[in-house]
C-alpha positions as CSV (number, residue, x, y, z in Angstrom):
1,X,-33.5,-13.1,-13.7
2,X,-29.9,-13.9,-14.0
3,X,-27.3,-11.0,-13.5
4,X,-24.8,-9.8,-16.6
5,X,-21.3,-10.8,-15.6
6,X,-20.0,-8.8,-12.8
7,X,-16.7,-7.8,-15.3
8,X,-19.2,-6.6,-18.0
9,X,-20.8,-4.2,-15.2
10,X,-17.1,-3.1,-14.0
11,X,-16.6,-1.5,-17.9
12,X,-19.4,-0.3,-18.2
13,X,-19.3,1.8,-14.8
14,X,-15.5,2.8,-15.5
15,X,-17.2,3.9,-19.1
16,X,-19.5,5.8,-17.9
17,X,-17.5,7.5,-15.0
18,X,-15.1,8.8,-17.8
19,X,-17.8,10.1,-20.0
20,X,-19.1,12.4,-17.0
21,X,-15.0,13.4,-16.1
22,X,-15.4,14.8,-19.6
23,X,-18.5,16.3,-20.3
24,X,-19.0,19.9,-20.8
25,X,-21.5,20.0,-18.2
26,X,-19.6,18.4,-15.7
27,X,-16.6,20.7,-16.0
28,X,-18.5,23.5,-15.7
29,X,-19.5,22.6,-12.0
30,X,-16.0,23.3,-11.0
31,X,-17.1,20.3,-8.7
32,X,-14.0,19.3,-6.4
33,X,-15.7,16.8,-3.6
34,X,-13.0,14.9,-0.7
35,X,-13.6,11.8,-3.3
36,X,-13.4,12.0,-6.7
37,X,-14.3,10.4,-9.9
38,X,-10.6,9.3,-10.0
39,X,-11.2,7.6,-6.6
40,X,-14.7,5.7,-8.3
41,X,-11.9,5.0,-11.1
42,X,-9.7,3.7,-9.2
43,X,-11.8,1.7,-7.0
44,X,-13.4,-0.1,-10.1
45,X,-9.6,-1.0,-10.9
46,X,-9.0,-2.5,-8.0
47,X,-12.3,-4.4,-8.3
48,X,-11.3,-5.4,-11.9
49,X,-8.0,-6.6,-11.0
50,X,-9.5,-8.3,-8.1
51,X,-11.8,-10.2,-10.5
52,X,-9.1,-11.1,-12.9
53,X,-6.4,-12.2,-10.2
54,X,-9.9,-14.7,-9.0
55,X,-10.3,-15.8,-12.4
56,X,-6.9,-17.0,-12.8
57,X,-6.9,-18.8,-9.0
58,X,-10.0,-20.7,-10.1
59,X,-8.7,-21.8,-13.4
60,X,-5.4,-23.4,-11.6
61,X,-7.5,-24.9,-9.0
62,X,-9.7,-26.7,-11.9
């Protein structure tokens, strides 16, 4: 079974991680944990910009 395109899953996660920073629910946990959504966040940045900064390597090495 082939896998959706690792950039595809990167949005999707940030997505989601920024629907549950904002829902109602979530807020109301007054939840503050050593790593934070913001941390996932950022994380998946890194990972997206990681991906990108590949993309753009292979292409010139073509």
């Amino acid at each position: 079974m082939p896998h959706p395109p690792l950039h595809t899953l990167v949005d999707a996660a940030k997505f989601i991680l920024n629907e549950i920073a904002i829902h109602p629910d979530f807020k109301a946990l007054n939840y503050h944990p050593n790593l934070t959504i913001g941390d996932a966040q950022a994380a998946l940045s890194y990972l997206k910009s990681e991906l990108e900064g590949n993309c753009i390597h292979n292409k010139i090495l073509d």
